[in-house]
Every structure is written in C-alpha cells, then in structure tokens.
N, CA, C and O atoms as a MOPAC input file, in Angstrom:
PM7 MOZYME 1SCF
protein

 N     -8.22300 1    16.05800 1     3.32900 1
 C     -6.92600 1    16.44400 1     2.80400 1
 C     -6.00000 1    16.76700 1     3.96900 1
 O     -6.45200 1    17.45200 1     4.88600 1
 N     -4.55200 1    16.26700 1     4.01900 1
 C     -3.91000 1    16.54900 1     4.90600 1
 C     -2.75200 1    17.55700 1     4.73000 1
 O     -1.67100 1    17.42100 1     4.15700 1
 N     -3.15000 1    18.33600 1     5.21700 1
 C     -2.12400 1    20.11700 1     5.48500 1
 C     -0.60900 1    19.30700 1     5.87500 1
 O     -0.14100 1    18.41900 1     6.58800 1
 N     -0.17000 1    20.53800 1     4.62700 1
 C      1.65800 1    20.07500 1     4.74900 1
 C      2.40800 1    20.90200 1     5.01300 1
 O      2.26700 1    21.96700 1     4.41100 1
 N      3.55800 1    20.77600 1     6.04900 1
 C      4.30500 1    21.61500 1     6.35300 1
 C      4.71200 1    22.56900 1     5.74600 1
 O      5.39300 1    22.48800 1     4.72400 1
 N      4.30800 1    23.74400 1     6.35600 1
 C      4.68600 1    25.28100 1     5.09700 1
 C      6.14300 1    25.80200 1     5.44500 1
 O      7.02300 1    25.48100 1     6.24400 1
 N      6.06900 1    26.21200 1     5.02400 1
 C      7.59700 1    27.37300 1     4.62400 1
 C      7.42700 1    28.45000 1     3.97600 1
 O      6.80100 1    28.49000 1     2.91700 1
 N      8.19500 1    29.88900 1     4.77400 1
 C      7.98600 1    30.61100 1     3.94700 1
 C      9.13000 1    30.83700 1     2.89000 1
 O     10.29300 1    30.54900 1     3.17300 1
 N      8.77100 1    31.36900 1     1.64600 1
 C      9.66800 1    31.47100 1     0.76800 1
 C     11.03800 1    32.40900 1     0.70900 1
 O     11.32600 1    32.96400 1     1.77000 1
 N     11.82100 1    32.61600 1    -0.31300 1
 C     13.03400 1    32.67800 1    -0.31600 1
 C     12.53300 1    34.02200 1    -0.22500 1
 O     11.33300 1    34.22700 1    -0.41100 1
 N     13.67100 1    35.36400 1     0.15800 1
 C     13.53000 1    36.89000 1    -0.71200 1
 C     13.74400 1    36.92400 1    -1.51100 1
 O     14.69900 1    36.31400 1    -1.99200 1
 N     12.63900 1    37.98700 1    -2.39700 1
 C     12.43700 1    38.23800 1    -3.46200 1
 C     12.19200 1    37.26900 1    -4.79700 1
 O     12.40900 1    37.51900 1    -5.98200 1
 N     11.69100 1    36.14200 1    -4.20100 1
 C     11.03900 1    34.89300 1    -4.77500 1
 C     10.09500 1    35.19100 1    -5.17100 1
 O      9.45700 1    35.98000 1    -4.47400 1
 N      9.41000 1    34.68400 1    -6.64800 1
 C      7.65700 1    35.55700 1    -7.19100 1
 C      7.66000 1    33.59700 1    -8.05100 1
 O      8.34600 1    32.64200 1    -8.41400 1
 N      6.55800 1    34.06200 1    -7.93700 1
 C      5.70400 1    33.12900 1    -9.36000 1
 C      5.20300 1    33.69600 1   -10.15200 1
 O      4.53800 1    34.72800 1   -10.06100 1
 N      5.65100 1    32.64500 1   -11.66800 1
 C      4.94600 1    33.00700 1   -12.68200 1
 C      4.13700 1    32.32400 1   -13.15400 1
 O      4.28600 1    31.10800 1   -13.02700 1
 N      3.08300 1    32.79200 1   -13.80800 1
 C      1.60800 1    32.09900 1   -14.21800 1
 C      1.20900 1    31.86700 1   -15.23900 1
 O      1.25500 1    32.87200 1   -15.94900 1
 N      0.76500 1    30.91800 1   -15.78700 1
 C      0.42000 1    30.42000 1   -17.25400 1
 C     -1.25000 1    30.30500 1   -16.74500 1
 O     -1.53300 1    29.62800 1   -15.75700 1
 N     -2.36600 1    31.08300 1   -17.57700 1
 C     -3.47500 1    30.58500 1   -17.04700 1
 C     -4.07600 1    29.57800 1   -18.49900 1
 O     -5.27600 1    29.31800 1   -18.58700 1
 N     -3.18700 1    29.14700 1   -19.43300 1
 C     -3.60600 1    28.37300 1   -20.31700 1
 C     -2.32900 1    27.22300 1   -20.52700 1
 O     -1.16000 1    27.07300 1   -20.88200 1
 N     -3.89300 1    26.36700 1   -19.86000 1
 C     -3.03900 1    24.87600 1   -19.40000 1
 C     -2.97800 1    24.07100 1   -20.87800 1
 O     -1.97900 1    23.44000 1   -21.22200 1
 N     -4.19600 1    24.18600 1   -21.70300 1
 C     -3.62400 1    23.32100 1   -22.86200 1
 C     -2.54200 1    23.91300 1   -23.46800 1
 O     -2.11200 1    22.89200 1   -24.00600 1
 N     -2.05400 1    24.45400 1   -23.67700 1
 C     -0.48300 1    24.99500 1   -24.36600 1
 C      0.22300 1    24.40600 1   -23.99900 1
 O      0.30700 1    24.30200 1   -22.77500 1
 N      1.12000 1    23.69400 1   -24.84700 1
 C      2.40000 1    23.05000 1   -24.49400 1
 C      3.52500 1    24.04000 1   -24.19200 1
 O      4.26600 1    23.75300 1   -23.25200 1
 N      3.76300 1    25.26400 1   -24.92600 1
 C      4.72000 1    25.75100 1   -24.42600 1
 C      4.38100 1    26.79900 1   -22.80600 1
 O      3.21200 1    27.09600 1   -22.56000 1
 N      5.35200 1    27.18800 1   -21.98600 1
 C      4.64600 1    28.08000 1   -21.01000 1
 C      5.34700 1    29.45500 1   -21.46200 1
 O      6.44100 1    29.81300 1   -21.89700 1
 N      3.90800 1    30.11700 1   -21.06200 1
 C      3.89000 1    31.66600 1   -21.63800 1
 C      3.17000 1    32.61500 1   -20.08500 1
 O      2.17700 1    33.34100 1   -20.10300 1
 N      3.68600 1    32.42700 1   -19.37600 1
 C      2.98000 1    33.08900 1   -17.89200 1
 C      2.73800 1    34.62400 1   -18.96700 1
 O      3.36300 1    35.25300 1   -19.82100 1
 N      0.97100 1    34.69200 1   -18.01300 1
 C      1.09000 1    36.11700 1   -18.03200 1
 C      0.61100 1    36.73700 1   -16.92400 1
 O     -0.42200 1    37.40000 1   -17.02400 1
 N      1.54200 1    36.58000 1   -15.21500 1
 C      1.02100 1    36.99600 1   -14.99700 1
 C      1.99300 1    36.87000 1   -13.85800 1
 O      2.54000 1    35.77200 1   -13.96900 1
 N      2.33000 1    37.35700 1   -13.07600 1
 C      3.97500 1    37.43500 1   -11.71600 1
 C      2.78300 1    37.39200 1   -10.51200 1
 O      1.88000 1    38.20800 1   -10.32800 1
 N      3.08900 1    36.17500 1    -9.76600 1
 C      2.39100 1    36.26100 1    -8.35500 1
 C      3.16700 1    36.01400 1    -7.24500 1
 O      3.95700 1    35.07100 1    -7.25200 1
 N      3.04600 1    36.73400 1    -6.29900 1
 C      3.41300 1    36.98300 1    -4.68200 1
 C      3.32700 1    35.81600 1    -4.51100 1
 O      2.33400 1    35.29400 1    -5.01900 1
 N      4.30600 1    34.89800 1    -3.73400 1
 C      4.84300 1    34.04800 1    -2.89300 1
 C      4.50700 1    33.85600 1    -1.41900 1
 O      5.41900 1    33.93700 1    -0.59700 1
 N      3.19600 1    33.59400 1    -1.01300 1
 C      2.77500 1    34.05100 1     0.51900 1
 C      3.51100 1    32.59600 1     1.63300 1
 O      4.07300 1    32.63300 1     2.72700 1
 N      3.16600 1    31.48000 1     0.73300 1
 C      4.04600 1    30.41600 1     1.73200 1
 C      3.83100 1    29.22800 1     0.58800 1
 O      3.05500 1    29.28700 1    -0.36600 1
 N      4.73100 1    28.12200 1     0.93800 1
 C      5.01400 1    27.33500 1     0.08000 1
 C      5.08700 1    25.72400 1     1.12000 1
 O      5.18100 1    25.82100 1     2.34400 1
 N      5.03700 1    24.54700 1     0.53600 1
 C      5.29300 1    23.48100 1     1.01300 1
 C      5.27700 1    22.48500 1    -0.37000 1
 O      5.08100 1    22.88500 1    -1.51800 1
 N      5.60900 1    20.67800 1     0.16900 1
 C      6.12900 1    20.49600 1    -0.74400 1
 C      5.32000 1    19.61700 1    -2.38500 1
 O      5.69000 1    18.98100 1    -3.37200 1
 N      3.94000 1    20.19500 1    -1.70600 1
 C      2.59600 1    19.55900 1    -2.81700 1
 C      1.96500 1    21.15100 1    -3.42500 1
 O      1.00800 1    21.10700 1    -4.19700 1
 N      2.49000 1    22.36700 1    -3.07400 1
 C      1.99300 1    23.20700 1    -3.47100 1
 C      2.17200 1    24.48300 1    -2.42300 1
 O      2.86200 1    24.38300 1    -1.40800 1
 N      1.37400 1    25.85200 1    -2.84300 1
 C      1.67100 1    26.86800 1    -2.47400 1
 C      0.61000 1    27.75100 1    -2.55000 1
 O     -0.12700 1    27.42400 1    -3.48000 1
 N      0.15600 1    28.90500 1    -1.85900 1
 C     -0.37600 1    30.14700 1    -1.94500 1
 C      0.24700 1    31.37100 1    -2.37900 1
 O      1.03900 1    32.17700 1    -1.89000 1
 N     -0.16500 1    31.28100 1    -3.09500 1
 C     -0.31200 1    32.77600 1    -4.22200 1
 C     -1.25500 1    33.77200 1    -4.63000 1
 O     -2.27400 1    33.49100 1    -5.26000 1
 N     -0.83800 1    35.28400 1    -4.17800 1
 C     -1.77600 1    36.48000 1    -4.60300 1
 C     -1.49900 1    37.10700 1    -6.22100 1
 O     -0.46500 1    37.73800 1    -6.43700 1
 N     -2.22600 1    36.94000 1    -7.01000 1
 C     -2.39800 1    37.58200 1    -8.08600 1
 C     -3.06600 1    38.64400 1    -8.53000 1
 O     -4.07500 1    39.00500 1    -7.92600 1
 N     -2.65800 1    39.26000 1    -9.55500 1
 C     -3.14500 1    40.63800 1    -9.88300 1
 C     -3.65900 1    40.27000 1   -11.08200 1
 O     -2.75000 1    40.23800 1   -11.91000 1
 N     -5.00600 1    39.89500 1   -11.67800 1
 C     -5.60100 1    39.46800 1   -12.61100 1
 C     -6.88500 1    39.72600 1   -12.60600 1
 O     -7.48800 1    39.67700 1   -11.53300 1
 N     -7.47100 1    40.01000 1   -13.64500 1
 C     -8.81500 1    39.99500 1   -14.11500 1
 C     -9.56000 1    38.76100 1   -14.94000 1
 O    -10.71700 1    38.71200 1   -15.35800 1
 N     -8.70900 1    37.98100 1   -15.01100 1
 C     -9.01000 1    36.28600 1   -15.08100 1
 C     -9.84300 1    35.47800 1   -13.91700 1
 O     -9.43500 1    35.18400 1   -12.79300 1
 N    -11.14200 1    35.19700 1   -14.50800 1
 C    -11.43700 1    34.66000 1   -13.11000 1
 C    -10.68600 1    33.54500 1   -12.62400 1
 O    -10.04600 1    33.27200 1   -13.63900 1
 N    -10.31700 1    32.68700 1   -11.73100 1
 C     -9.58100 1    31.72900 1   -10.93300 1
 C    -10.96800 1    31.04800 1   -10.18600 1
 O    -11.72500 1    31.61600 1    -9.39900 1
 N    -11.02700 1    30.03500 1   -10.55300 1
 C    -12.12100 1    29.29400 1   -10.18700 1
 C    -11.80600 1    27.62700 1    -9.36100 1
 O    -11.48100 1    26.86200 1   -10.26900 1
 N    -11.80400 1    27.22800 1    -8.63700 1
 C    -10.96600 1    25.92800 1    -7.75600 1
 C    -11.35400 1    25.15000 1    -8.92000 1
 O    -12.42700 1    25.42100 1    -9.46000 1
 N    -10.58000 1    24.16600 1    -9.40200 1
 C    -10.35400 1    23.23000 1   -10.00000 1
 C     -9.91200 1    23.37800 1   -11.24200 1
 O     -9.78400 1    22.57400 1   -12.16600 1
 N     -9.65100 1    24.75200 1   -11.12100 1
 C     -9.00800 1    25.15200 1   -13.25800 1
 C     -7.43100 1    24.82800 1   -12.62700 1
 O     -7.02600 1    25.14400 1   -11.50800 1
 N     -6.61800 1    24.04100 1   -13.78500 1
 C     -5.54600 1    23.93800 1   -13.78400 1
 C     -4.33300 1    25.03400 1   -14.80100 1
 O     -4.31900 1    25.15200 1   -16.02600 1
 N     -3.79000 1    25.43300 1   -14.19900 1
 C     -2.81300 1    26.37400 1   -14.35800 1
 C     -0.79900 1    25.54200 1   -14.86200 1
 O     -0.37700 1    24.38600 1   -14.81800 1
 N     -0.26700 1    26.60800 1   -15.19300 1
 C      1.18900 1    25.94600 1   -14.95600 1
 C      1.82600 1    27.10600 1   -14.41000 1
 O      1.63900 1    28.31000 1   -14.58500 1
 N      2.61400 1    26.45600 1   -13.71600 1
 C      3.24500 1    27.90900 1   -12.78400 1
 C      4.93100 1    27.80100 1   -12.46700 1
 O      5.39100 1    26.66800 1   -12.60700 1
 N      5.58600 1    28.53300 1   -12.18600 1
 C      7.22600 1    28.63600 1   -11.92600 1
 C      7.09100 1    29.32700 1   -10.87400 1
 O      7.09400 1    30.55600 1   -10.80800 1
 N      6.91900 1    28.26200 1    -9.66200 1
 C      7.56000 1    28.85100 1    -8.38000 1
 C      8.66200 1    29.10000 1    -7.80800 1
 O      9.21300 1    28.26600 1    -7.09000 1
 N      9.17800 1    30.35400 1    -8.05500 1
 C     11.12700 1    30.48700 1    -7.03900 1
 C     11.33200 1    29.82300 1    -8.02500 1
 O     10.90200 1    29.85000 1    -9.17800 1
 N     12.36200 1    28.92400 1    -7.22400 1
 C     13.77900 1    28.27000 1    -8.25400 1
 C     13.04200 1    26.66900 1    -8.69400 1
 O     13.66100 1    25.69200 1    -9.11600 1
 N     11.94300 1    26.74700 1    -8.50900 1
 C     11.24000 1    25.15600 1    -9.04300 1
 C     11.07900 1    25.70000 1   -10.93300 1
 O     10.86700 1    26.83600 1   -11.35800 1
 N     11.28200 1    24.35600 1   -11.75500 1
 C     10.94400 1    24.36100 1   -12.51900 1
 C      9.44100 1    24.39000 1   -13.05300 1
 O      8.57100 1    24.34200 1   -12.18400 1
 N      9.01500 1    24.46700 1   -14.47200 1
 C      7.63300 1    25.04100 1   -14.37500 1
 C      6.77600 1    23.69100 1   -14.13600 1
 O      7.25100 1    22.59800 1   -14.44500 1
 N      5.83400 1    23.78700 1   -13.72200 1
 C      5.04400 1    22.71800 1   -13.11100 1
 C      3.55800 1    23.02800 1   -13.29000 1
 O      3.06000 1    24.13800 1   -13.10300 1
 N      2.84800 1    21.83500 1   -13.70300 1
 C      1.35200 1    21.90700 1   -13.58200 1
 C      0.72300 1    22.10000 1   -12.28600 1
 O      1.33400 1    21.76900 1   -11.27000 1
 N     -0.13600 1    22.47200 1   -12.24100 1
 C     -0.85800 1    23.06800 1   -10.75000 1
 C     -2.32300 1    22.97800 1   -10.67600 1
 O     -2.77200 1    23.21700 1   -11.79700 1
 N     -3.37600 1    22.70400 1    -9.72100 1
 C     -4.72800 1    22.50300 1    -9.52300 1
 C     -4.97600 1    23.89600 1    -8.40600 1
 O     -4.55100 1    24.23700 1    -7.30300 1
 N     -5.90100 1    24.41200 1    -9.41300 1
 C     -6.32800 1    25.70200 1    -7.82200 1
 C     -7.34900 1    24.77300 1    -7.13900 1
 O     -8.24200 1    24.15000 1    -7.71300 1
 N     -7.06300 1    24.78000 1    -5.76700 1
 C     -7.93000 1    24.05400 1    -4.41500 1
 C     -8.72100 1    24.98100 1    -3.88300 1
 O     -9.61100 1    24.51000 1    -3.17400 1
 N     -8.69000 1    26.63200 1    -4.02500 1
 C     -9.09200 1    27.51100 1    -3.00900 1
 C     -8.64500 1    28.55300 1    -3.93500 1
 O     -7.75000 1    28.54700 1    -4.77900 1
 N     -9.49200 1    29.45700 1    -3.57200 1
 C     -9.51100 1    30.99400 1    -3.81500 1
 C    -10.04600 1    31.75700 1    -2.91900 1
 O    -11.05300 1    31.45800 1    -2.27800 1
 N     -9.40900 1    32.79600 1    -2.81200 1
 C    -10.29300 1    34.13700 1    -1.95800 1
 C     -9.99500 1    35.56200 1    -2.89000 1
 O     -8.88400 1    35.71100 1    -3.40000 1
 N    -10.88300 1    36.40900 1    -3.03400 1
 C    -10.77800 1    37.71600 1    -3.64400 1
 C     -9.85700 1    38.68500 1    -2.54700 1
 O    -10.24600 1    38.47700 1    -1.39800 1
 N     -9.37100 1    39.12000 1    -2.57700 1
 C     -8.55100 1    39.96300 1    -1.76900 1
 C     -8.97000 1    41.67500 1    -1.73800 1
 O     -8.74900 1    42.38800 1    -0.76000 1
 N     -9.50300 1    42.07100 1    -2.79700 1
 C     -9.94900 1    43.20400 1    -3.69200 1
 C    -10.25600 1    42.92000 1    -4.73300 1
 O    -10.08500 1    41.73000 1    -5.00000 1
 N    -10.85400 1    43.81600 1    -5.85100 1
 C    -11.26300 1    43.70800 1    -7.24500 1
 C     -9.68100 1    43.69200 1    -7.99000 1
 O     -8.81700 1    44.55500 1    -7.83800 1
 N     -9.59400 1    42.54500 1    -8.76400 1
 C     -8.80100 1    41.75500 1    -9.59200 1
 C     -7.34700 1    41.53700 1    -8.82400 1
 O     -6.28800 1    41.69800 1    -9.43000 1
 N     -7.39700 1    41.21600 1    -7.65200 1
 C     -6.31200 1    40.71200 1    -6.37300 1
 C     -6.73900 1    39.66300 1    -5.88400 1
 O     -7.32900 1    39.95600 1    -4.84400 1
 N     -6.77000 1    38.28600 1    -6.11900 1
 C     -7.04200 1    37.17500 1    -6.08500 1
 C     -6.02000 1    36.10900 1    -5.14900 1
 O     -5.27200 1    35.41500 1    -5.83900 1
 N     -5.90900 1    35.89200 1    -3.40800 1
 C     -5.03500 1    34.80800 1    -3.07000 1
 C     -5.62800 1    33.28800 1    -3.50400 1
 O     -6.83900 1    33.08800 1    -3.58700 1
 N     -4.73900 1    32.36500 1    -3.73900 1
 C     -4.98400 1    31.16000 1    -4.39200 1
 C     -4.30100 1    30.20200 1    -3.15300 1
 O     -3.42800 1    30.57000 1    -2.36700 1
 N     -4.92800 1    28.92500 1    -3.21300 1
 C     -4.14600 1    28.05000 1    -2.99600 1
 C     -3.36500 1    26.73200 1    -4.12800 1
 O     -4.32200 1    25.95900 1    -4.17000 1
 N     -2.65500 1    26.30100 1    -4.69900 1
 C     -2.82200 1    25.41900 1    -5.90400 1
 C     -1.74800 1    24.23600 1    -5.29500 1
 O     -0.65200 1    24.44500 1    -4.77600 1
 N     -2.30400 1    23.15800 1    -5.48900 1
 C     -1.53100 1    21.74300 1    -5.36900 1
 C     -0.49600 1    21.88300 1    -6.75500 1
 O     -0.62200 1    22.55100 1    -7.78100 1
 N      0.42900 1    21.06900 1    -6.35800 1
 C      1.25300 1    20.52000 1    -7.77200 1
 C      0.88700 1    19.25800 1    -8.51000 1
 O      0.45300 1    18.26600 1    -7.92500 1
 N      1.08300 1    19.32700 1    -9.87300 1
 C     -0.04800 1    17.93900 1   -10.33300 1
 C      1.79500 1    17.05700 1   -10.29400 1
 O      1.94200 1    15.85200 1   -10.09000 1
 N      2.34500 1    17.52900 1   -10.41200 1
 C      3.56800 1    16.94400 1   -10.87100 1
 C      4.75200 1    16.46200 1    -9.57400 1
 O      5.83000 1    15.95200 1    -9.88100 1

C-alpha cells in the first residue's frame, strides 16, 4: 500500500461516525478527533465501547467532506474505550 500525503486538518474540525454501515440513512453516534487527513482517507481517535476491528466498514463525515463510506485499515487502543483508527475512503 502506498502512504499518501497527509495534512493536518482544519481548527476545530471533528468527525462523525456511523458504526452501522448497512443503514441507508447516516445516524453517527459517535464525534471523532481529526489527527491527520489525506486524500484516500484519515486517522481518527474515538471514544467508544464498540469494538473497531480492521476491515469493518463504517460511514463517516470528515470536516467539510460530505458523508462517505470508509474501510478501517488499522487500529490501536489508546486506553480503555479510546480507540485511534486509520480508515481509507471507499468512495
């Protein structure tokens, strides 16, 4: 896989999280920290008790992007239910 130029995000930029991908409508429940962004995807810390497992697909509203399907690639636990992610964009 080839690493893409990051950027960090705007101030006071968050994501929001849908952890149920079959739903057509999006219903985030869940506001995640913005750690850096590029233009196939982004890292994000969440505050959840959902496990996050690499390859569950999510939909997410990053900053000023519209909402978009997403693949988690990576996880790390940060603390108990503080979860950083990495997730591609499917879209």
């Amino acid at each position: 896989m080839t690493r893409s130029f990051r950027f960090q995000p705007e101030p006071l930029d968050h994501a929001l999280v849908d952890f149920n991908f079959g739903e057509k409508e999006f219903q985030p429940s869940a506001v995640a920290l913005i750690m850096n962004e590029s233009y196939t995807g982004c890292s994000l810390v969440i505050k959840t008790t959902i496990p996050l497992k690499v390859g569950s697909q999510i939909k997410t509203e990053v900053g000023r992007l519209g909402v978009l399907p997403a693949k988690i690639v990576w996880a790390k636990e940060l603390a108990p239910s503080v979860v950083q992610v990495g997730i591609q964009f499917l879209d």
